[in-house]
N, C-alpha and C positions, 0 to 999 in steps of 0.2 A: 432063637431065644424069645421066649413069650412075654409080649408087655405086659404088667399089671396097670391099671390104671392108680395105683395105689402108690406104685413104685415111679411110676412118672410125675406123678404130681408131686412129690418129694424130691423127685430129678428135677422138676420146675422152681421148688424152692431153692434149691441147693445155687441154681446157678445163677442169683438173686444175691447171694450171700457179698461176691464183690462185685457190681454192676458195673462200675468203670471198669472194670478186665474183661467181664463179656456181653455189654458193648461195644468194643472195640475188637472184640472178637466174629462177633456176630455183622459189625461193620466190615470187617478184613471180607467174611463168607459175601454177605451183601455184595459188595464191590467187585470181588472174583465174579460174581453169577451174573450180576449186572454186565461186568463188559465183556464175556464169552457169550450170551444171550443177544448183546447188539452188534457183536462182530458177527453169527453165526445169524441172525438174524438179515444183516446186509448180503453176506454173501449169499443166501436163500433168496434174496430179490434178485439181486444180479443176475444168480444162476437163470429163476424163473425169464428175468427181461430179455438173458441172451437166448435163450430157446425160444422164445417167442419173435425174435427179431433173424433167428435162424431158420426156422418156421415159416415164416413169412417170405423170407426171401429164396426158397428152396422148394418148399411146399411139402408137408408132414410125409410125404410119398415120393420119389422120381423115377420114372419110368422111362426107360432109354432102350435102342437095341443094345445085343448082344457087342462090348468091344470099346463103346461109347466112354466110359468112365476110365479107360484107361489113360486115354489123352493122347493115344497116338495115332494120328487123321494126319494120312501125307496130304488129303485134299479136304477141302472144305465139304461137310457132310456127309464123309466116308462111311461112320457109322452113323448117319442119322436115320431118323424115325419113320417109317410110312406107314401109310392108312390112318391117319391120326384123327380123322372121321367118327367113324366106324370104333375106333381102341374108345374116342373118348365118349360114345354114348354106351361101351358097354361097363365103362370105369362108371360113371355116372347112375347106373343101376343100384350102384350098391347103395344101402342105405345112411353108411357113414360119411358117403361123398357127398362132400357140398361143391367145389368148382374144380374144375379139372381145365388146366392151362398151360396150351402148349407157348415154349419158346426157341428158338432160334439164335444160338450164340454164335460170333462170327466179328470179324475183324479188319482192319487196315488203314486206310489214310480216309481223313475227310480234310477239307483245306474253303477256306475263303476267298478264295483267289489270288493272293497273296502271300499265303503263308499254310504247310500242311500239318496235322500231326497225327500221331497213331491215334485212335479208338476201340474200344473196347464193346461191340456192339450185341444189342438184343433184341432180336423181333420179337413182340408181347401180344397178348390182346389187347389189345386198348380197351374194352367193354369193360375189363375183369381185372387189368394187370393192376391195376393202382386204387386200386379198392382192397387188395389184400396187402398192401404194401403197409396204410395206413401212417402213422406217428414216424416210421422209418423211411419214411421220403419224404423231406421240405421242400416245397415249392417257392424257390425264390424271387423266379419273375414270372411271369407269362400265366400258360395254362398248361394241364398237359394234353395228351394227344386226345384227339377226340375216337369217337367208334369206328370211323371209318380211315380214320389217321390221317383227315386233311390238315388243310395250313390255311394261311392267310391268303395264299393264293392258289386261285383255283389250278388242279391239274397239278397240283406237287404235294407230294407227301410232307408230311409234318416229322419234325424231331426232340426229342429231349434231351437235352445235355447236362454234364456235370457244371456244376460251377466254377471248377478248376478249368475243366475246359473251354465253357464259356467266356473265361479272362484269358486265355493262352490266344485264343481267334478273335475276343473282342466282338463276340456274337451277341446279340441280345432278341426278345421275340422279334419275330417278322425276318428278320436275318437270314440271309440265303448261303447255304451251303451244301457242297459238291462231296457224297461218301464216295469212295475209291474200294471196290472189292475183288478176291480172286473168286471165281465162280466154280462151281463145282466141277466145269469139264478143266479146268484150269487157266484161260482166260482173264482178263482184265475186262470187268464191268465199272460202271456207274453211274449216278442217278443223282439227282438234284432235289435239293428237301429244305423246308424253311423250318425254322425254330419256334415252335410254339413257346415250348416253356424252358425255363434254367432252375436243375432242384440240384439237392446237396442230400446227400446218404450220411453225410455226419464221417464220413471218413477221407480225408484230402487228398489221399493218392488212388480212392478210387473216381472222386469225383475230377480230376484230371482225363479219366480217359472215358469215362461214361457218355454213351449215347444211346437210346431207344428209339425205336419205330416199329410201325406198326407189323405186323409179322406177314403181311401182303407186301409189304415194301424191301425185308427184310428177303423172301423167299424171288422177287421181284431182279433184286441185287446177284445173287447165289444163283439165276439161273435154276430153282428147282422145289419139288412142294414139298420136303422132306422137312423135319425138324430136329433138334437136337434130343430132346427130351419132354415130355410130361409131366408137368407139375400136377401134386394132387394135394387137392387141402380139404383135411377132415373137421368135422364138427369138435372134434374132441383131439387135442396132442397126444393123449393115453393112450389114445386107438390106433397112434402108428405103427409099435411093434406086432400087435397081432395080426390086423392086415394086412402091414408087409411080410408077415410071414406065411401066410396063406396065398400071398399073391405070388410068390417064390413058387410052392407049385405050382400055381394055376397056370403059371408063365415060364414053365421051367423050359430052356433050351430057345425061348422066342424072345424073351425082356429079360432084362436086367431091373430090376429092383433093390433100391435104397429107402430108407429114411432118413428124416432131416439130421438125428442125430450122426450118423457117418457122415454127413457132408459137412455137420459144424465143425471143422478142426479146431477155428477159433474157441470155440463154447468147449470143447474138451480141454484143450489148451489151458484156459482163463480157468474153470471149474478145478481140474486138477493141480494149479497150483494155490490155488484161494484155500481148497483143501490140507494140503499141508500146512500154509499159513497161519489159518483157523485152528485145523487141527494141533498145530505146536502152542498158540496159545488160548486153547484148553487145558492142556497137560501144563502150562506155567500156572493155570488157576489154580489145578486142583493143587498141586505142589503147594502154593500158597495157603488154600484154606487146609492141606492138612499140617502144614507147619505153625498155622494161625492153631488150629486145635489143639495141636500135640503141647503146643506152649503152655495153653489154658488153661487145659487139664492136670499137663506135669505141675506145675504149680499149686492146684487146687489140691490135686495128691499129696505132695509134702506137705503144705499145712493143714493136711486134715488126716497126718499120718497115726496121730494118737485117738481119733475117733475110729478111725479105720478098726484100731484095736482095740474100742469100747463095743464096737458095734460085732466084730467080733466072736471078744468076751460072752454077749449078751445070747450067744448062740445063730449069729447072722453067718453064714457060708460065704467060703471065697468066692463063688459064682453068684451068690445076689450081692456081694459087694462089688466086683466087677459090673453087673449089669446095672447097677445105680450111676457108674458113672459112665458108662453105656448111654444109659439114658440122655444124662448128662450133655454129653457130644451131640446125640442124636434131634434137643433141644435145640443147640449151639447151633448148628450144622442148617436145620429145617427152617430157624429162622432166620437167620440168614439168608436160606438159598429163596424164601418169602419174601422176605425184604426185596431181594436183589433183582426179583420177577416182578413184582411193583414197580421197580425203579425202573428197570428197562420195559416194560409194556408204558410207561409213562413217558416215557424219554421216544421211543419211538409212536405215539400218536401228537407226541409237540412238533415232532417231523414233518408231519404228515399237515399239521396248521399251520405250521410257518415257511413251508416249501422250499426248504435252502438248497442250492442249488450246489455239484460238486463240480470242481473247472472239469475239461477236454480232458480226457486220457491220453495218454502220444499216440498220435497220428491221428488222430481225431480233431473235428473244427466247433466241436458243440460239446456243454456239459450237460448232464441230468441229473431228473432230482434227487437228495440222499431220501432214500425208501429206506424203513428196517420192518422186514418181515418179523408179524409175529406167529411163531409155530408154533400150537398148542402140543404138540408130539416134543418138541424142542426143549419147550420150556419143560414140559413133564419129566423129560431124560435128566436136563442139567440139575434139576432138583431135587431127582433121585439120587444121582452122582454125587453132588454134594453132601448131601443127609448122610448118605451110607459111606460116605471118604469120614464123615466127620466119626462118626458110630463105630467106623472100626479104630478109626486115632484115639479113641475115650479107652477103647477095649486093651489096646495093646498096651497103651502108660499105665492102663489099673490094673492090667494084671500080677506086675510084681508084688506091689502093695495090695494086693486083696492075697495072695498067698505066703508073706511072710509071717513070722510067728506072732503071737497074742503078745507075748513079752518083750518082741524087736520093738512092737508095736508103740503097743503102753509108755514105752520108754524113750520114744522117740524124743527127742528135744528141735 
C-alpha cells in the first residue's frame, strides 16, 4: 500500500482527535516495547558474558588426541597429547593465534596431614594460564603461581586452591600440602606443594575441589610429558568456527578438534532457555499492543461511522478509506514502539551509572552487574514488529466499515 504524505498527515490528525485514548494507547505500545527491548536486551549480555567466560576457560579452540573427549581413560593420560612442542609452534603460525595453552587434567587426594579430600586438578602455564582467565578468577588471598611455579619455599612447587577447599583443609598461603596421584603406569605417586594463593571461580562446588599447578609439577606427579589437551585463544570469538573447521581437515585422523561453543553445555543450557523465556514474552507484547490497537481503532470506527459514509458519498474508495486508518495504527504503533526505544536505551545507560548489582545465581558465591545490551539490530526488529502488528490491527477493523454501504453508512446512529 503506497503512503501519500497527504494521507498521513491527516492519519496524524485524525489520531489527535481523542488524545486521552491514544495516549494510552501509544503508552500500552511504549511499555510492551520497552520491556521486550530490556528483557532481550539482558539476556544479549548474559549470553555475550557466558561465552566470554566459556571462552576463556576452554580456549575458542581444543585440540586433544584422537578418543580424549570421550572421557573413557581406564588410566590416567590414556588419550593424552604428545609432541605439544612442535603442535604448539605450528598452531602459533597462524595468524589468528594469539596463545596456545596446554593443560593437564588429572585427579585424587591432597590432604594436610590431618585430614584428606578429593581434588580436582590442572597443570597450567603459569606464564599464560591466568592472564586469560582475567575478571573469571578472584584472587582471595595470596598470589598466584609464579612462571616457574615456585612457592614460599625453596624446592617445592607452589599450588592454587578453591576457596571451598581452602576452608575444608584450613590452608591459607605458605601452607604445606601433600597431592596424592595414580600415575600413568598405574602406581601411587606424590609430591609436596605449598599454597601460594586461595581464588574463587564464582561457583562453590567447583571451588571445593579446585587446585592448580604448574604443568612441570602436574606432568612430575603423572609420571609423564603427555597432556590432556590444547587450549587455543584466538584474537576474535567469530574466528572459531571457521578455523575449527579447517583445522578438522588439516588434523583429520591425528586431533580431535572442538570449539568453546560444544564444550559450553552450560551457555547452551542457560541461552536455550533465556530463549524461550524471552521469546514467550515477546509474543505476550505484541498480543498486548495488537489488543491495545485493535481497541483504538474499533472505537475510533464506530464513531466515525457516519463520516466514513460522507467521505464515501464524496467519491473516497473503500481502499483509501481503509488505508486512512491504516495509517492511523501505523502512527499509533511507531510511536509508540519510539517512545518505548527511548525508554529502554534510557533505562539501560542509568544501569550502566548506577551499577546495581544482581544477587548469586544458585550455586554461585558472587553476583554481577545488571548489564542491558543495547542492540541496534534489536531495537530496529522490535519496531518494526510493532508498527507493522499495529498497521495490520488498523487494517483488519477498517475493513468492514470502509466496505459497507453509503446509506448503512449515512445512517448510522
Amino acid at each position: 500500500m503506497r503512503i501519500d504524505f497527504k494521507w498521513l498527515s491527516l492519519a496524524c490528525r485524525n489520531t489527535m482527535r481523542n488524545r486521552r485514548r491514544s495516549l494510552v494507547t501509544v503508552a500500552i505500545a511504549a511499555t510492551g516495547t520497552a520491556a521486550a527491548l530490556l528483557g532481550g536486551g539482558f539476556a544479549l549480555h548474559t549470553y555475550a558474558s557466558l561465552a566470554q567466560a566459556s571462552a576463556r576457560d576452554t580456549g575458542h579452540l581444543v585440540l586433544a588426541a584422537p578418543g580424549q573427549f570421550e572421557g573413557n581413560d581406564n588410566m590416567p593420560l590414556e588419550h593424552g597429547l604428545s609432541g605439544r612442542a612442535e603442535l604448539t609452534r605450528a598452531l602459533l603460525a597462524h595468524p589468528q593465534v594469539n596463545r596456545v595453552l596446554p593443560r593437564l587434567q588429572f585427579s585424587g587426594l591432597v590432604s594436610n596431614g590431618d585430614k584428606s579430600e578429593i581434588f580436582l586438578g590442572t597443570g597450567v602455564d603459569a606464564r599464560q594460564e591466568f592472564l586469560v582467565k582475567g575478571p573469571f578468577m578472584k584472587v582471595e588471598e595470596g598470589t598466584l603461581l609464579e612462571a616457574d611455579g615456585g612457592a614460599a619455599v625453596p624446592h617445592r612447587p607452589g599450588i592454587v586452591i578453591g576457596k571451598g577447599l581452602a576452608h575444608i583443609l584450613n590452608a591459607k598461603p605458605g601452607s604445606s600440602l601433600t597431592l596424592m596421584s595414580t600415575t600413568t603406569a598405574g602406581s601411587l605417586n606424590a609430591i609436596d606443594v605449598t599454597v601460594t594463593g586461595v581464588v574463587s571461580s564464582g561457583i562453590a562446588d567447583i571451588d571445593k575441589r579446585l587446585a592448580m599447578v604448574d604443568l612441570a609439577t602436574a606432568q612430575e606427579l603423572l609420571v609423564s610429558d603427555k597432556v590432556s589437551y590444547l587450549s587455543v585463544y584466538l584474537d576474535d570469538l567469530d574466528q572459531s568456527e571457521a578455523l575449527g573447521a579447517a583445522w578438522r581437515k588439516q588434523y583429520a585422523g591425528r586431533l580431535e578438534v572442538r570449539t568453546w561453543l560444544e564444550q559450553a553445555l552450560f551457555y547452551q543450557s542457560v541461552k536455550g532457555l533465556y530463549n524461550r523465556i524471552f521469546g514467550f514474552l515477546g509474543v505476550i507484547v505484541l498480543v498486548i499492543i495488537l489488543f491495545a490497537i485493535t481497541n483504538t481503532l474499533s472505537m475510533a470506527v464506530l464513531e466515525r461511522t457516519r463520516e466514513i459514509g460522507t467521505l464515501r458519498a464524496m467519491g473516497t474508495s473503500p481502499g483509501e478509506v481503509a488505508r486512512l486508518f491504516t495509517l492511523e495504527g501505523l502512527v499509533l504503533g511507531g510511536g509508540g514502539a519510539l517512545l518505548g526505544m527511548a525508554v529502554a536505551a534510557g533505562v539501560a545507560m542509568a544501569l550502566l551509572v548506577l551499577g546495581i548489582q544482581m544477587p548469586p545465581p544458585p550455586g554461585r558465591t558472587s553476583g554481577y552487574p545488571l548489564v542491558v545490551e543495547v542492540s541496534p539490530a534489536m531495537y530496529a526488529c522490535a519496531a518494526l514488529a510493532v508498527t507493522l502488528l499495529a498497521a495490520l490491527a488498523s487494517l483488519f477493523v477498517s475493513r468492514k466499515a470502509a466496505n459497507q454501504s453509503v446509506v448503512e453508512a449515512l445512517a448510522h446512529v
